[in-house]
N, C-alpha and C positions, 0 to 999 in steps of 0.2 A: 849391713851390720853397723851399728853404733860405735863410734869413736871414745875407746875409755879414755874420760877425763883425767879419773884420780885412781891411783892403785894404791893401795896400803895394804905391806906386807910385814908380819912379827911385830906389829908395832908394840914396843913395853917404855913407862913410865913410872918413874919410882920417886916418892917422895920419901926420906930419911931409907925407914927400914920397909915399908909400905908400897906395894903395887899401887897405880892406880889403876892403870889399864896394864893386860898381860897379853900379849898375842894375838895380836888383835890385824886381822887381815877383811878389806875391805876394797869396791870397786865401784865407782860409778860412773856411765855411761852418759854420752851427751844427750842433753835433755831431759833426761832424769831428775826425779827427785826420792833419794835415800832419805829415808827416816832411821833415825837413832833412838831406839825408845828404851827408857831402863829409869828406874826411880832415882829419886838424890843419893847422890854421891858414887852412881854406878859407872861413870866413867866416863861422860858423853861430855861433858864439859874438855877434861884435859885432851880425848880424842881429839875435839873441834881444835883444841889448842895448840896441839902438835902437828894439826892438816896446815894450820897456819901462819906456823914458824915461833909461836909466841911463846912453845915451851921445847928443849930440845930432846928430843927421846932419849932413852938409855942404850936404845936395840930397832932394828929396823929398817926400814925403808919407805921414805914417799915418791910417788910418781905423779907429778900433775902434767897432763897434755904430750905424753913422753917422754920429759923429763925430771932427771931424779934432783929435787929440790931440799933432801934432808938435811940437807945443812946449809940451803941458802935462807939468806935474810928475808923479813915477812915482807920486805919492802918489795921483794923484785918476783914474790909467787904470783900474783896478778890473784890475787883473793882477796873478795870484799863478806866481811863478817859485821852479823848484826848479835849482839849477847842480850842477856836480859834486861841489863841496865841502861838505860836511852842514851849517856854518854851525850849530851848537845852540850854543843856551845851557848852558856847564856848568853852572852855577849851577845851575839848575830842572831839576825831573822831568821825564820826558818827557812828562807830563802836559800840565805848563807850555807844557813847549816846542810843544807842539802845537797850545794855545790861545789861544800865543802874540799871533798875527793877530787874533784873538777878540775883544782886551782891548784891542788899540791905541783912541785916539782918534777916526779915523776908521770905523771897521768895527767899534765893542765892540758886543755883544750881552751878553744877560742872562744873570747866570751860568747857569740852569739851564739856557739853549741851549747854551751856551759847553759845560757835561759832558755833554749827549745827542751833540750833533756831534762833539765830540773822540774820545769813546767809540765811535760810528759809525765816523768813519775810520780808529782804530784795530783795531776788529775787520774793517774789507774790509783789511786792511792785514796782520792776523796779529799787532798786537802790544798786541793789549789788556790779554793780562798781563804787561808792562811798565810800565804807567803810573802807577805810585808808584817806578820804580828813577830815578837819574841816570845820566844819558847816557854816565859812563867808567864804568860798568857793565853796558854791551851792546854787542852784537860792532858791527861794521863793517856786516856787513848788516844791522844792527837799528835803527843810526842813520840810514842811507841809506833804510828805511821810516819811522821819525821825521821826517824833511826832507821825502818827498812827502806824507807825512798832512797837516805844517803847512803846508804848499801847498792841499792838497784840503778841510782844514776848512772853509775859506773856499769863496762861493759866485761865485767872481769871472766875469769875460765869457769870458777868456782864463786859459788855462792855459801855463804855457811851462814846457819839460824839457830842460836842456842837460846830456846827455851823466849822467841822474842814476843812470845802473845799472854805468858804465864801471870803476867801484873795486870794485865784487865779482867773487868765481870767478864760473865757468860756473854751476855748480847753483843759487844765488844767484839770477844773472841772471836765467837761464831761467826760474825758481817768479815772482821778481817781475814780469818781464816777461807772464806768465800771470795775475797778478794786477792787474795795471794793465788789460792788456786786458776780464777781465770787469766789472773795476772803472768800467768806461769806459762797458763795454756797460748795466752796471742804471742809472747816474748821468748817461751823456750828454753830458756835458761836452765841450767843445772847447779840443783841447790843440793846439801845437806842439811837436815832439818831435824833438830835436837830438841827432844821434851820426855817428859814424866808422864804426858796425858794423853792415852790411848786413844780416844776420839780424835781429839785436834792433830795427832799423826794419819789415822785413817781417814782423814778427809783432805790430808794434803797426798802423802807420801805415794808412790810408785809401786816402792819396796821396801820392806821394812828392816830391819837391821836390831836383834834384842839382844839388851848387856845389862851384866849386873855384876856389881864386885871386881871391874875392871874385867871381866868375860865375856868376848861374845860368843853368845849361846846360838842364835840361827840368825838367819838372811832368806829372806824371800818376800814374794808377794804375799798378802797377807791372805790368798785363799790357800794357798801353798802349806805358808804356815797353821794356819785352822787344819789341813787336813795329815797334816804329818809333823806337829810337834815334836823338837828334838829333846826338850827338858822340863821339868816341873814347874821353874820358874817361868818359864816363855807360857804356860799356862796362864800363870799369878797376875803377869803382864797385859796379855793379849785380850781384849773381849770387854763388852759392858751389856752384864757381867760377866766376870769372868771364869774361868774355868771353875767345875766343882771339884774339887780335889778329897776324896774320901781314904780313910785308914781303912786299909784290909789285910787278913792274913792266910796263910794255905794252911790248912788243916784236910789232912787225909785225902790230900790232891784233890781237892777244892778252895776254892777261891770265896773269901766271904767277908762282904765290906761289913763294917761293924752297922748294927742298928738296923739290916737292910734283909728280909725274910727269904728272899732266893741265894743261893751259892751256884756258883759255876764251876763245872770241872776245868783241871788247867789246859786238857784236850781241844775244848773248843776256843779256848783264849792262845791254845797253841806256844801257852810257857811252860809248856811240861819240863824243863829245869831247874824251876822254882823248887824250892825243898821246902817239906813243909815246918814249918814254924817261921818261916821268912815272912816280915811283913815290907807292904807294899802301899804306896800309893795310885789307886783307882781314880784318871781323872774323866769326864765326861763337859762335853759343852753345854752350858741351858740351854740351848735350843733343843740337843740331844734328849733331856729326862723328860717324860710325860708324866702330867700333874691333872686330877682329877679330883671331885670333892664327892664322891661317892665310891664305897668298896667296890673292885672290879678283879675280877682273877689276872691274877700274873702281876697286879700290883700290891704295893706294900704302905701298911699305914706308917705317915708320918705327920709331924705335928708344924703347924704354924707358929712360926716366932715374931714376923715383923713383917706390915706391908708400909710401901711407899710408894706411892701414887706420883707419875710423872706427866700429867696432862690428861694426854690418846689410852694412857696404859698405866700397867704397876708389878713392880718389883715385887717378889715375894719370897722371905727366905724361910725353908724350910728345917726344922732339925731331926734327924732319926740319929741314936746312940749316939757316939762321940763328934759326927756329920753333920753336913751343913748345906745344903743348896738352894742359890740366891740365881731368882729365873725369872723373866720378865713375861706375865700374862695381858689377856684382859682387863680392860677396868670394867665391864658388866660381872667378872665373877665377884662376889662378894664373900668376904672373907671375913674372920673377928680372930683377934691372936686368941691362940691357945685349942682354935679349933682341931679337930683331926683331918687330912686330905691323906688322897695317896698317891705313890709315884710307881713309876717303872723306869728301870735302866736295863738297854739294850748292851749284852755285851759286847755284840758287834761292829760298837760304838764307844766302845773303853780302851783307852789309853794307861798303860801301866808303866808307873814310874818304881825306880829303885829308893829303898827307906834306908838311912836319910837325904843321900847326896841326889834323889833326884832326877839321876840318868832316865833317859826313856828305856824301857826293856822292849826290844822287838822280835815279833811273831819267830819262832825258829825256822820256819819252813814258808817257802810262797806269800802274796799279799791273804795276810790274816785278819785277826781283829787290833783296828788300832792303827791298821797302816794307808789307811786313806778312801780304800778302794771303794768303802760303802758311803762316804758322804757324798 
């Protein structure tokens, strides 16, 4: 079994009269790499902040390698943090900059470690021949590999990444994010890895970790989470694209998303506690809804709003009543807005959330619909 690194237990942070984060409990395991996903200003900044001493909690507990370090200085947690802003030194080479942590006080090593190790994570990094230029001498993404080297030179407990790929294009991204990850793989290290953007987390992270409003809503692998979503927004989050989230309400114990020609009783969706007039949010995955451009029984006509062609394929979002589903097809189907197609939704395959706050409602009795069992 894995050696927990970091424990985080009630952690809350309050700026003025404002949460940023609320109870927020967390663990990651050696070798691992946690992902922190949640849009701006959901939390994952001051999280990083408080793993690292640089903000003091109001409530809680840290634990890094066994020890509880909640009120030691950042200087002596042995965490190296990379944020979004590249932070170099102009002054010095990127040499420097890199060997920067090397040479401090607490962590100097000997110089000739000091140029094997620089030069290492310079070349898993791609920018070994860099390291006589200064830093306003290479591009945006050159610095932004400079900043995780001088993170990585170092052999710390914890690794922490907020949001350090956010300032480059896609092609940028995507090469470095390909390189962190093998980077990760031959090295091993245990990282925390903070972003807004669902892809570039599912091609690094391990396990994922979803916050929003200073709450975290679930923890798991990200098949885990696809197959038993704890909240509406972990929906809103997760997926590209991402979940459909449709208005529905019970009428005469039935189930009936707005815009959508079938109703389900609440027997087979197994929420026979639903009252009727209660509305609900209906979510389903795009992978889930089948999408056809000719009438077929048991599906429902709905109308084309917007295609967008991504290369191999193409997004296609659909609209029926107040509804909306955005689902990734072929690019041989051919489509023109405003056309009619039709869809089917399996309920066997619906996840139902509480209106407004959210909550997932689960099946009252045995694995039902919603709770995993059929994906």
């Amino acid at each position: 079994m894995s050696e927990t690194v970091l424990d985080v237990r009630g952690l809350r942070k309050r700026f003025g009269t404002k949460f940023a984060i609320d109870q927020i409990n967390m663990s990651v395991v050696d070798g691992e790499v946690l992902g922190i996903l949640g849009p701006t200003g959901a939390g994952k900044t001051t999280t990083l902040r408080c793993i690292a001493g640089l903000h003091k909690p109001d409530a809680g507990t840290i634990w890094l390698a066994g020890a509880d370090v909640t009120h030691e200085s950042p200087m002596v947690r042995d965490i190296a943090v990379v944020f979004e802003g590249f932070n170099l030194l102009p002054t010095l080479s990127v040499f420097d900059n890199i060997a920067f942590p090397l040479r401090s006080p607490l962590y100097r090593a000997p110089e000739t470690e000091v140029r094997e190790r620089v030069t290492r994570a310079a070349e898993d990094l791609r920018i070994g021949h860099l390291l006589d230029r200064h830093t306003d001498q290479i591009s945006g993404g050159e610095r932004q590999r400079v900043a995780v080297a001088r993170a990585l030179v170092r052999r710390p407990k914890l690794f922490l990444l907020d949001e350090p790929l956010s300032s480059l294009d896609l092609k940028l991204r995507e090469a470095l994010q390909i390189e962190l990850r093998e980077m990760h793989r031959r090295r091993g290290q245990t990282l925390i890895y903070a972003s807004h953007d669902f892809l570039s987390m599912a091609a690094i992270a391990s396990r994922i970790a979803v916050i929003d409003k200073g709450r975290l809503l679930q923890t798991g692998k990200l098949f885990e989470i696809y197959a038993d979503p704890a909240h509406q927004r972990v929906g809103e989050l997760i997926g590209s694209p991402s979940m459909a989230l449709l208005e529905a309400k019970v009428r005469d114990r039935m189930l009936s998303i707005d815009g959508y020609s079938t109703s389900w009783p609440l027997s087979v969706l197994r929420l026979e506690c639903l009252a009727d007039g209660s509305n609900v949010t209906v979510g389903f995955w795009p992978e889930d809804v089948e999408l056809v451009t000719t009438g077929t029984p048991g599906f429902s006509p709905v109308t084309l709003w917007a295609t967008d062609f991504r290369g191999r394929d193409q997004a296609v979002e659909v609209h029926f009543g107040a509804n909306r589903v955005r689902k990734v097809i072929s690019i041989r189907t051919e489509f023109a807005r405003g056309a009619s197609c039709f869809i089917r939704l399996d309920p066997a395959k619906a996840f139902v959330f509480t209106s407004p706050n959210g909550d997932r409602l689960r099946p009252e009795s045995g694995h039902g619909v919603g709770a995993g069992v059929t994906r």
